[in-house]
N, C-alpha and C positions, 0 to 999 in steps of 0.2 A: 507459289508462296506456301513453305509450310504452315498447317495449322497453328495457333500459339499455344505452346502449353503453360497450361494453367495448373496453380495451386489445388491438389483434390478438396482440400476442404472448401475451396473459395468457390469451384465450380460446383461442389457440393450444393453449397447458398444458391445458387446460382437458377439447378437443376430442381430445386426443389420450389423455387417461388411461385406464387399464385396470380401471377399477373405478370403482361408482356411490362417488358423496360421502355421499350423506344414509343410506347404510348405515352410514358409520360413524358419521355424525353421529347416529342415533338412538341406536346404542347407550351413542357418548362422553356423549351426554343420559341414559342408566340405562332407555331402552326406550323403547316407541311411547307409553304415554300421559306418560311424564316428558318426551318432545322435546314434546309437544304444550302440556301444561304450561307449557314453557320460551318457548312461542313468543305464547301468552297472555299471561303474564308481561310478554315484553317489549314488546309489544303497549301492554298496559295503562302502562305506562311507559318506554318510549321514543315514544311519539305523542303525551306529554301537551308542549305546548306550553310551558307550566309550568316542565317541567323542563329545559326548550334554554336552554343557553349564549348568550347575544346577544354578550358579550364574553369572550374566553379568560381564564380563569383565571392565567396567565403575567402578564396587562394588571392585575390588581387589587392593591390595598394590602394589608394582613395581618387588616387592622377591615374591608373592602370584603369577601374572600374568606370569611371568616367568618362575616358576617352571611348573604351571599347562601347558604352550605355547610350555615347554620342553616334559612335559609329551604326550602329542599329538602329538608332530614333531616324538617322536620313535613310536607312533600307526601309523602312515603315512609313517613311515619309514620302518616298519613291511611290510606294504600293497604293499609299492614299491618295497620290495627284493621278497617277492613270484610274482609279478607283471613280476617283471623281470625272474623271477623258471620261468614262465607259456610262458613267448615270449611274453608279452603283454604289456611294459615299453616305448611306443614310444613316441617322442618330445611332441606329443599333451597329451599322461598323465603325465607327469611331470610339463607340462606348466598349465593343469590343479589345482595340486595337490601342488604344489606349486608357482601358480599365483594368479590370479584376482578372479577365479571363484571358485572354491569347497574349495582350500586352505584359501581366506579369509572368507569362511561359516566357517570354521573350528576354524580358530588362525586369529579372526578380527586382533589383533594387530601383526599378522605377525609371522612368524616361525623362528626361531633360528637357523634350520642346513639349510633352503637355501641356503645359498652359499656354503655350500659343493656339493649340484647340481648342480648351476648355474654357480659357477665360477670356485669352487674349479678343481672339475672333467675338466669340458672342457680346463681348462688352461693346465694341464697336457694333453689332448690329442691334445690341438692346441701347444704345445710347449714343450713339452716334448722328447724323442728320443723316436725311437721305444725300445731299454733296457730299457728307464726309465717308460715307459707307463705299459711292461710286470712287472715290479716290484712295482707299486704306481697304476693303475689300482684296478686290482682285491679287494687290500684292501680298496680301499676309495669304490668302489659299493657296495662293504659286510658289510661298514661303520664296519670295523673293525679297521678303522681310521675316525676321521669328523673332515674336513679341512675347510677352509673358505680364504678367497681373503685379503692380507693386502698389499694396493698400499697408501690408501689416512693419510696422516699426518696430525697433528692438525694445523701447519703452511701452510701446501700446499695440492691443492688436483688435480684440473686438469691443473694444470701446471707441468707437469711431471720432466720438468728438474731442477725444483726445490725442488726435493725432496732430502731432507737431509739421509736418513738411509744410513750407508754405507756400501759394502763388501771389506775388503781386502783379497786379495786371500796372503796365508802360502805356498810355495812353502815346505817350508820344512818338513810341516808334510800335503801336498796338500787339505787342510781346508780353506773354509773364515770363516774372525771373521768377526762377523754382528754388528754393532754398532748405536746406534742412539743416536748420539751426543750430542743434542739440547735437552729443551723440547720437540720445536716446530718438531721436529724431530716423537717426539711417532707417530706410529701409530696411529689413530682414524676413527674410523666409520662404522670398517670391520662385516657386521652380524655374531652372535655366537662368535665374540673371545671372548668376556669378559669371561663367565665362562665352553663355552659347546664346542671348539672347542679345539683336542688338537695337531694339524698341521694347518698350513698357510700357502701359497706360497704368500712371502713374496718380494714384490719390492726391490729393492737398486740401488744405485750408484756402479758401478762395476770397484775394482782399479785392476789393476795386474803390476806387474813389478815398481809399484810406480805412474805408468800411467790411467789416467782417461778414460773409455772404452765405458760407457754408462751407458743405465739401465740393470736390468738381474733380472729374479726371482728366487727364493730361496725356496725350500721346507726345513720350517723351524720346528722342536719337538717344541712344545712348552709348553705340559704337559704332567706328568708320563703316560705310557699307565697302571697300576693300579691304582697308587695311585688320579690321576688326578693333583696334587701339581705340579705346574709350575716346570719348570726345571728351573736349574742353568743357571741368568744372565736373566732370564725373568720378567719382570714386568707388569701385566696384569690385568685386571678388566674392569669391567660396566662402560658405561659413563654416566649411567642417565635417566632419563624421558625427554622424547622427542614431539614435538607436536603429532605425531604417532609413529606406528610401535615401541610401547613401547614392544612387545613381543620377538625381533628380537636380543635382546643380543647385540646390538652392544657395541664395547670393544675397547680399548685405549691397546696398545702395545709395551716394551720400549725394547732394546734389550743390553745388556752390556757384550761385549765380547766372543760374543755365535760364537760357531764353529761349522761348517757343511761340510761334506765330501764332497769334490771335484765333485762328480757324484749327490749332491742333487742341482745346479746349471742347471736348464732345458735348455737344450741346443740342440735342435729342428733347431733355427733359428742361433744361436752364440756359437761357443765353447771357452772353456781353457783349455789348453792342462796340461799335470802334471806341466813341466815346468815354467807354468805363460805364454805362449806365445798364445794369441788373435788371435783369427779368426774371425773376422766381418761377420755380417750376409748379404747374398746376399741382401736383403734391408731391410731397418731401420721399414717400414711398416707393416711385415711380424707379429710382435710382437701385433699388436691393432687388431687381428683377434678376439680373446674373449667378447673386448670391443664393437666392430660392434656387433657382434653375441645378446650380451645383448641388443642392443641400439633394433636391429630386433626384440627381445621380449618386449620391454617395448611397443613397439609401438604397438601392438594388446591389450595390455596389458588397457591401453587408452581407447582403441574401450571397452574392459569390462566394465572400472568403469562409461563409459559415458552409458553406455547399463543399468547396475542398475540403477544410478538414475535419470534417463528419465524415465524405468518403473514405478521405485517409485512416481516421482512424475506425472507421466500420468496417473496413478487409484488414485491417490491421489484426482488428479484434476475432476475425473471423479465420485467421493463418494463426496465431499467436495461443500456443496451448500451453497452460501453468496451472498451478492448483488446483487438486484436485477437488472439489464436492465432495463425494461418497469416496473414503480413502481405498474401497476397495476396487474404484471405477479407474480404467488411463486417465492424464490428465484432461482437462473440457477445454474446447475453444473457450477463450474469457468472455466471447460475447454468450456466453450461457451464465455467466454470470451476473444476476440481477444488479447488485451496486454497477456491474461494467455499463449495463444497458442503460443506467440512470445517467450515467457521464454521456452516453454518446448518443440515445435515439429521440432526446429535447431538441439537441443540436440540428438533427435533420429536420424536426416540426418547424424551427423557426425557421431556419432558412430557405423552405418553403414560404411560410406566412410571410417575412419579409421582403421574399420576393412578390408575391402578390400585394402586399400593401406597399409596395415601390413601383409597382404597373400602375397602383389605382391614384398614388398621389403624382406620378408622372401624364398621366389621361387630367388628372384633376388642372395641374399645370400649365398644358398644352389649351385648356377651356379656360383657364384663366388669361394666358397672354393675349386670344383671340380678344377677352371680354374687354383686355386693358388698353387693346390698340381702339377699341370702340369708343373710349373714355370710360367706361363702365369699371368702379373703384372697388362694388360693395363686397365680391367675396376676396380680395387683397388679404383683410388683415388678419382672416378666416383661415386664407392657405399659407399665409406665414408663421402662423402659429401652430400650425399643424406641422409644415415644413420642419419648422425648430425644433418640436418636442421629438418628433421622428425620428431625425437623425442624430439627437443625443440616447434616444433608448435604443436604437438599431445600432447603432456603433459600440454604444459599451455593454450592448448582450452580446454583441459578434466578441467584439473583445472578448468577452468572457468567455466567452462558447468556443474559441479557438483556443485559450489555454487548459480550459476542462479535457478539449479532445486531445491536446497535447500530453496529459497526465496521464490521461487514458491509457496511452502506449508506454507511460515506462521510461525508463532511460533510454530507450531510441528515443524518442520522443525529442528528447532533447538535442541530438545530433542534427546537423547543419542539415545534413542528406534526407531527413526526414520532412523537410520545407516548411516545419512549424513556426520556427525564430524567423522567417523571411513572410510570411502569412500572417504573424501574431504581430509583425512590425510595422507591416502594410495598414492593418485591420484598425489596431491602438490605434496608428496616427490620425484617424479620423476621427476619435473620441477630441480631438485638439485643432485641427486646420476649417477652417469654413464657419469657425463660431465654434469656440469653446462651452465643453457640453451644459457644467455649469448654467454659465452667461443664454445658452438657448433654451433651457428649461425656465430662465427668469424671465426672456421675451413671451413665450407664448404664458406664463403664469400672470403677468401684466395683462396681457387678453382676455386670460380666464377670469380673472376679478373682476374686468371692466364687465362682462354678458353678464356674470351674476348680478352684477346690482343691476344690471338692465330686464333680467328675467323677474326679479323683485319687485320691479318696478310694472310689471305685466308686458313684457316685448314681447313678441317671439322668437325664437333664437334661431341660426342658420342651422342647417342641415349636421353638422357636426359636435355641435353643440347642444341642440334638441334636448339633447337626453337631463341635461339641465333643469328645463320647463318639467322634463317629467318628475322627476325626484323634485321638486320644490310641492307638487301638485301631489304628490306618495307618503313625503314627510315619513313614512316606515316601508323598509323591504320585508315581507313574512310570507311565508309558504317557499323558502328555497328549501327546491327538490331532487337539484345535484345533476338535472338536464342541461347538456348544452347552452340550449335559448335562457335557463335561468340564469346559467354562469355569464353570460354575454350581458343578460340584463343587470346583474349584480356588480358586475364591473362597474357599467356606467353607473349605477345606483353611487360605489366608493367615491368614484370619478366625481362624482359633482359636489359629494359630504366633503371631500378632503379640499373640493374650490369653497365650498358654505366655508370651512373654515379656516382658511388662509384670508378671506374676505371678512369675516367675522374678526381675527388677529389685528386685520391692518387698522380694521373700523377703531378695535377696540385700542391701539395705540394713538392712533389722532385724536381720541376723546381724551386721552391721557397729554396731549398738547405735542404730540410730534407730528415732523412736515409727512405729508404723504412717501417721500421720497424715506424717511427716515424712519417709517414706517413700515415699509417695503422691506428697508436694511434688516430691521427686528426679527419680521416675519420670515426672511428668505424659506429657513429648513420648511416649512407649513407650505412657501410657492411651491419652493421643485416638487414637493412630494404631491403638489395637486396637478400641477403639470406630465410631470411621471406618470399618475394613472391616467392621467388625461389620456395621451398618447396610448397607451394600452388599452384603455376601453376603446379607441379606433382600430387598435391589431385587430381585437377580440371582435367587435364586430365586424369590420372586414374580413377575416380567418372565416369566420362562422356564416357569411352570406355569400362570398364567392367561393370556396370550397363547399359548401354546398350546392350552389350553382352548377358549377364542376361534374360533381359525383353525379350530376342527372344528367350530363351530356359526353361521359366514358363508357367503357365497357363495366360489367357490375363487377366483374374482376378486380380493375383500377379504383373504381368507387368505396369497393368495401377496403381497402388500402388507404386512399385518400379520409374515410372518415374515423380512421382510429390514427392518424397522424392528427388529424381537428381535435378530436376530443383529447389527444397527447398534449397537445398543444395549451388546450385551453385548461384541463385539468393542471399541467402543471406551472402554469400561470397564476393561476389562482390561489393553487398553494406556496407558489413562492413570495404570494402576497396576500397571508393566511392572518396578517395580526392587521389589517386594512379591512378585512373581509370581516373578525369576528366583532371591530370595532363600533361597523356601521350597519349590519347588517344582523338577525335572529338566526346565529350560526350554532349549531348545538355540537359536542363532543364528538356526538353520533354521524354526524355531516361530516367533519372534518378525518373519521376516520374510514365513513364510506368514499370519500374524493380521493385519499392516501390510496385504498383497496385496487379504487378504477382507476388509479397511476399506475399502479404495479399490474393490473389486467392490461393497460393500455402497453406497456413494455412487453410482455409478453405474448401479445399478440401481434405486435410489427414485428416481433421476432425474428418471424421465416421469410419476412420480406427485406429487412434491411437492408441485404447486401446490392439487393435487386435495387432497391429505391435509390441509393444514391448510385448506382450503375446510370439508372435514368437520368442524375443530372449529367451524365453525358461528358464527360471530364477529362480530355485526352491527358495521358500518359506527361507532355508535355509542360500540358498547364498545371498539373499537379506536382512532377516535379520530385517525389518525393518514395526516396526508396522502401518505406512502409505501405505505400497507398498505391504499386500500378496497378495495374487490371490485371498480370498474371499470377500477384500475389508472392510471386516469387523473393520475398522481404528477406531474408539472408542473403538471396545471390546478390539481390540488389545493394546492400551496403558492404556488400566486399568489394564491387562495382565500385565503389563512392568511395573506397580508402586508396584504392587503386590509384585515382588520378589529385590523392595527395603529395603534394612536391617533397614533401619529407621522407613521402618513400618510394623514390625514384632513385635512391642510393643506402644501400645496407649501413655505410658507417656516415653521418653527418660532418661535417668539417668541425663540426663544434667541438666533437671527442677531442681532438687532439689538439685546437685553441685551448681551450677549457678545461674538459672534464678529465683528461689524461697529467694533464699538467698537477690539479689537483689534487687526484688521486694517490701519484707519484711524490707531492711535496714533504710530507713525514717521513720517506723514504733515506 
């Protein structure tokens, strides 16, 4: 096999870096046999011929993208059931296979039976009974059933008590009729119901005895297992093109008078007895296990798409020579360009730290469920609120961080072929699905109000929290000396002034006679924004004690790389939250323009590593996808490549000239 050649300038980057790549890249893989793992994996699917695009996804109809998006989801599905024959199916190939990385190489625009893994499956094993798991198990793994998740309505989505569907429990023939009353009622959003899923565990308002009970889910038929033809009392279909994830089949769902046996009622956490008579679940909480558990994967999921395109656009920047500096110099690579380097070498810090604080709240997770099967409740509401705040700041910096890298390049940038608009579409819609970012920065800010008046009160607060108790006991932050550990400390320091007063706000409206609730409503812009640092002072100290950790167990090569990505990281965190910092903290002019100084030191020292570091995340050609960003840099042949296999020019003259443009050209004649 010939060697590949590569872009001089790119292997330039390359040839001159100060540290091995595939050191990091083993580790950003979880270690030597998980990189090994990863590269089987892609192996086994990225070389299946099968699954190559012959025509872009951009070139097809919304019924063309679909069907082909279905056709691939059962070659992936294929790979997952011998995966699983073989003992080889574990969280990382599924998350794989159907997440960020190999799955959107696959189905840019997203796969169709996803939530039969992600939500379908786990919901039945987080809420199911152990009879209902041995009976609904087996067949959804063998996808001799493909379910999908229907909780969000076209009128409501994360306000759960206001979800309309209803179930009446039939004592007499021990059935609920499922109804969804309203329009606003339908189902919508759920991936795969419109045409490929033919079960859903399906939300409702749960009546019995005539009495209003709560929510409950439902394993509901919802097409023939031959014929696929909806059943009786079902109303179902596609909702349309969407900004992305137009491949995902999401489907709209109306339900009229549909009955379900007694025992298809997952009842794990709450039962109904034949009778009609209600058993409350030991707590109301028990039920949003599924929903954490997602929230834990979207947030690595973040660390991905910010990891593409920062690669994309760091060889972008590293091939691409314009403007000159010294007019009497050639043009510079633009990544010699300091504004360039401000657009694209954040992007690489976070999507490191994200990944690491998506390890640490996935470990956190996995200690949690263990605690919850024991009955043990107390850190629940701890990692829920952490959960929330997470995946609204990881999703709308990735957001952000994917259209900054997009600018980065330019009007490629903007081109299909460049795989920004398929990345930036994937990335947004997480800002929106799983708990609107909003709505999750208002849950865990309910949290944070509650521990403050409890650290007031002299508690001690959990573990992420702590830093609470501290700043109450500080009352002033003085002597910031622009170190690391002080920026970590000063964070939490804002972190807990910005809860003092959004807690201070609510106090001070209920004295003024409004309800607590109404209180809240007042105060909103004060929660998010104490929730927002909340969340952050967790990056920043996890950033700052596992990349530390880190640097003492690499080569001093990788370490001094890894600690001017931390300090990039945390310096320009702190300055992009510089009017928080000089709020609450004895910030002087002098501070704020030594932190500016070690921004611009911190860019120009990842410099000569750049190209190298996100080489380490390890990125095949495939999954990136994108004619600015391969590994040979070759960015011109590549998008002559990508106009190539447009259907418009597959013929010099268009039919259209001589419909249309001839005609009219010709008619003053």
């Amino acid at each position: 096999m010939p060697a590949l050649e590569v872009n001089p300038d790119l292997q330039k980057e390359r040839n001159t870096a100060t540290f091995d790549p595939q050191e990091f890249s083993i580790y950003w893989a979880g270690g030597v046999e998980k990189y090994k793992e990863k590269k089987a994996l892609e192996k086994l699917v990225l070389e299946d011929p099968a699954l190559m695009d012959k025509l872009p996804t951009s070139y097809m109809s919304h019924k063309e993208l679909y069907e082909d998006s279905l056709r691939k989801a059962c070659l992936i599905g294929e790979k997952i059931r011998k995966l699983r024959a073989d003992g080889e199916d574990g969280v990382d190939t599924y998350t794989a296979l159907l997440g960020g990385s190999l799955g959107a190489a696959i189905l840019k625009e997203g796969n169709p039976m996803s939530l039969h893994y992600v939500m379908f499956v786990p919901t039945i094993m987080g809420q199911g009974t152990m009879e209902q798991q041995v009976e609904w198990l087996p067949k959804a793994w063998d996808c001799e059933i493909i379910g999908t998740y229907a909780q969000t309505e076209l009128g409501h989505g994360t306000f759960l008590r206001g979800l309309e569907t209803r179930a009446d429990y039939d004592a007499s023939t021990q059935e609920f009729v499922i109804n969804t009353p309203t329009r606003t009622a339908y189902k919508w959003w759920p991936g795969g119901l419109g045409h490929t899923a033919n079960y859903a565990v399906v939300v409702a308002q749960l009546y019995t005895k005539g009495e209003f009970r709560g929510l409950a889910p439902f394993i509901v038929q919802l097409r023939d297992m031959e014929t696929h033809q909806p059943m009786p009392g079902i109303d179902i279909g596609d909702i349309g093109t969407k900004l992305s994830m137009k491949g995902v089949n999401n489907g709209y769902l109306g339900l009229k008078n549909v009955r379900v046996p007694l025992n298809h009622m997952l009842m794990k956490n709450q039962q109904v007895l034949p009778d009609g008579t209600y058993v409350a679940p030991k707590n109301s909480v028990l039920t949003y296990g599924t929903m954490m558990f997602v929230r834990c994967v979207l947030i690595r999921d973040t660390a991905h798409s910010l990891a593409k395109a920062s690669t994309i656009a760091t060889r972008y920047s590293a091939v691409r020579r314009q403007s000159p500096i010294d007019p009497k110099e050639p043009e510079p690579q633009i990544m010699d360009h300091t504004t360039q380097q401000l657009k694209v070498f954040p992007q690489i810090s976070k999507a490191i730290v994200f990944k690491i604080a998506g390890d640490t709240i996935w470990n956190m997770y996995n200690v949690l469920s263990g605690e919850l099967e024991q009955g043990n409740l107390e850190r629940l509401p701890e990692m829920h609120a952490l959960a929330c705040c997470l995946k609204a700041i990881c999703s709308a910096d990735a957001s952000a961080g994917v259209e900054i890298c997009r600018l980065s390049c330019g009007g490629h940038g903007f081109m299909d072929c460049s795989n920004f608009p398929a990345i930036y579409g994937m990335t947004t819609a997480v800002c929106t699905y799983e708990g609107e970012n909003t709505v999750m920065l208002l849950q865990t800010a309910r949290y944070l109000v509650k521990v403050y008046g409890q650290a007031l009160a002299g508690e001690t607060l959990v573990p992420t929290v702590a830093y609470i108790n501290e700043a109450i006991k500080l009352k002033q932050f003085v002597n910031f000396d622009c170190t690391l550990e002080s920026i970590v400390k000063a964070f939490q320091f804002v972190a807990a002034n910005k809860t003092r007063v959004a807690y201070e706000q609510i106090e001070m409206r209920r004295r003024q006679g409004h309800s607590t609730e109404v209180a809240a409503n007042l105060s909103g812009i004060f929660l998010t924004g104490a929730a927002d640092l909340h969340g952050r002072a967790f990056l920043a100290q996890t950033a700052y004690t596992e990349l530390t950790a880190i640097s003492k167990q690499v080569s001093p090569a990788l370490a001094d790389v890894l600690k001017v990505v931390l300090e990039l990281y945390l310096v320009d965190a702190c300055l992009n939250r510089i009017g928080d910092f000089l709020r609450f903290i004895e910030f002087t002019d002098a501070d704020v323009t030594k932190l500016e100084m070690r921004l611009e030191s911190c860019l120009k020292r990842l410099r000569p590593n750049a190209v190298a570091l996100v080489d380490s995340f390890d990125l095949h050609d495939r999954v990136l996808d994108s004619a600015l960003g391969a590994y040979d840099g070759k960015v011109y042949d590549h998008i002559f490549e990508s106009i190539k296999k447009n259907p418009l020019n597959k013929e010099p003259v268009n039919e259209s000239f001589h419909k249309y443009l001839k005609p009219f050209m010709k008619a003053h004649l």
